[in-house]
N, C-alpha and C positions, 0 to 999 in steps of 0.2 A: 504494500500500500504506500508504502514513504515513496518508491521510485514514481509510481503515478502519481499521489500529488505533487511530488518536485517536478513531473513533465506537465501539471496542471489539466489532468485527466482526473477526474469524479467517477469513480467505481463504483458499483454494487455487490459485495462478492458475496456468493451464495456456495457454502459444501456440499460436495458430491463425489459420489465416490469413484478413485482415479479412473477404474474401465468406463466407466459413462463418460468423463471429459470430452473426451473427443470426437465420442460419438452425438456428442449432445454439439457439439463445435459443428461437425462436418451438416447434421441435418438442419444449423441457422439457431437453432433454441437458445441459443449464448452467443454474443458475440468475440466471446474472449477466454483464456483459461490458463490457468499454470497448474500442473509441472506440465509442458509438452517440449516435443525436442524431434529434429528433423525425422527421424527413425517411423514416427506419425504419419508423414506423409499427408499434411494437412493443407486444405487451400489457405488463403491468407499469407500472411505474413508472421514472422517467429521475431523476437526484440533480440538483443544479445543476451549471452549467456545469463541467468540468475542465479541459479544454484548447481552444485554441482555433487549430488550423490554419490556417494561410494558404498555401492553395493557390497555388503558382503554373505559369506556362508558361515553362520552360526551351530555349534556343538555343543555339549556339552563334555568339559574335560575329558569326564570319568567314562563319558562312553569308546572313547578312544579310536574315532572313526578314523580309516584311513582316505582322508580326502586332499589331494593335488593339482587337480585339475577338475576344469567341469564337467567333465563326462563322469566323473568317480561319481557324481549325486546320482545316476542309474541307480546305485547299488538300494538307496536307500530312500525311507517315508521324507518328503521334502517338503516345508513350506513355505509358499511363496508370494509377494506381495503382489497384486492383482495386476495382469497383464507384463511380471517379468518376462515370459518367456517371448515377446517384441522388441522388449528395450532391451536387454540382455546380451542380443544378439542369439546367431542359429545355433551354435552349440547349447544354450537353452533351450531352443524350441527342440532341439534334438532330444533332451531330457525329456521336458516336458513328452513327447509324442510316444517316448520309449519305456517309460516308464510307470504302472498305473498307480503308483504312490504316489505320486506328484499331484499336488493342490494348490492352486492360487488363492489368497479370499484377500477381502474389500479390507476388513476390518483389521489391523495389523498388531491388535490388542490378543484376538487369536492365536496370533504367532507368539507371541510372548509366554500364554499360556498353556499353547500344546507343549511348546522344547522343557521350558521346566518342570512340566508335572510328567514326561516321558512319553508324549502323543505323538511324538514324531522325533524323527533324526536330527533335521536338519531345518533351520531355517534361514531363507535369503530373503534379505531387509537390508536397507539404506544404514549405514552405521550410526549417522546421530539420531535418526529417527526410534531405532532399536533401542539404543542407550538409553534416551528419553523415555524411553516406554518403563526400563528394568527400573525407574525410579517413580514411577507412577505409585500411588497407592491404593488404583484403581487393577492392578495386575492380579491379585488374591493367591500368588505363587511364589512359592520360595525363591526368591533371586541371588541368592547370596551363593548361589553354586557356580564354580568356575567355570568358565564358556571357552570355547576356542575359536575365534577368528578366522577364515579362510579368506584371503584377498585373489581370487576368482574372476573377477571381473573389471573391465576397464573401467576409469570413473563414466557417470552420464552425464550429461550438461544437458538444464534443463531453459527456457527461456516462456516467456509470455506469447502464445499464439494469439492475433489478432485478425479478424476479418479487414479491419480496417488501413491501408498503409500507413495514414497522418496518427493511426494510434500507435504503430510500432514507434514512431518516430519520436512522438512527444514522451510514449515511456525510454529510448534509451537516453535519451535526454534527460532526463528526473535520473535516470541509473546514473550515471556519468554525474551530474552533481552532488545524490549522495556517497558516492564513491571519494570523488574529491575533499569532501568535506569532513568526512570520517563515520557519518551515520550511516552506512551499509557496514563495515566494519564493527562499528557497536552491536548492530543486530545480531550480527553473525555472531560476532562473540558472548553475546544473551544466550543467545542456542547453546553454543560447544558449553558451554559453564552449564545449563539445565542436563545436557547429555554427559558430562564427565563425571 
């Protein structure tokens, strides 16, 4: 919202959950939407970068999976946050097609709660989003068990899809002077302090 009103763009933002985004974008229902990123294949126009995801594969220490790469997640129950196996790239969708433990869901609250109570193997989720979530009070799961990190995936970079070109414009505009000024910087470091 800061980068829109520094481009002097008045939003309405309404949540939805990520697989609708675009489909609600493509059919006109919204004129606009974040997280989207080329991989969409959206009409319109995309701003510059906003965020940048780092995907990763969640474990849990003690279970001692052997995972290296992405095709290892064949092996096992995988959760995944809605529509990875697009952004991901095809080595996911290869999981994904190959595997019938493979789950995506909306809710990423889910995910928190299947890996620690032992409902599944494996989950992939954005790393501060997941972090975020393990300090929730809203999770009702033991979080205090050691996790293991798998960095699998390239980072995503996400940007503001727009119908409009004068709207890409005036948000990277607003981005570019809170960038300058130090409040995107502030934000961001709001997040990583909630998720650390």
């Amino acid at each position: 919202m800061a980068a829109a009103e520094a481009g002097g763009l008045q939003l309405r933002p309404e949540i939805a959950p990520f697989g609708r985004l675009p489909e609600d974008f493509r059919r006109g229902s919204s004129q606009g939407f974040v997280p989207a990123n080329v991989e969409m294949a959206l009409p319109g126009c995309l701003t510059e970068t906003l965020l940048v995801y780092r995907n990763t594969a969640f474990s849990l220490r003690h279970r001692q999976l052997a995972i290296t790469q992405v095709s290892d997640l064949s092996r096992y129950d995988v959760l995944a946050f809605q529509n990875a196996h697009q952004v991901l790239g095809p080595g996911m969708d290869a999981v994904r097609q190959g595997n019938p433990r493979y789950h995506e869901v909306a809710n990423q609250m889910l995910q928190l709660r299947a890996l620690f109570s032992g409902r599944t193997d494996v989950v992939i989720a954005d790393r501060r989003i997941f972090r975020y979530l393990m300090r929730s009070p809203d999770g009702g799961v033991d979080t205090s068990q050691d996790i293991v990190e798998q960095n699998l995936f390239q980072p995503t970079s996400y940007a503001v899809a727009f119908r409009d070109a004068a709207h890409c414009k005036a948000f990277n505009a607003g981005l570019a002077r809170i960038k300058r000024d130090g409040a995107f910087d502030a934000i961001m470091q709001r997040w990583d302090n909630r998720a650390s």
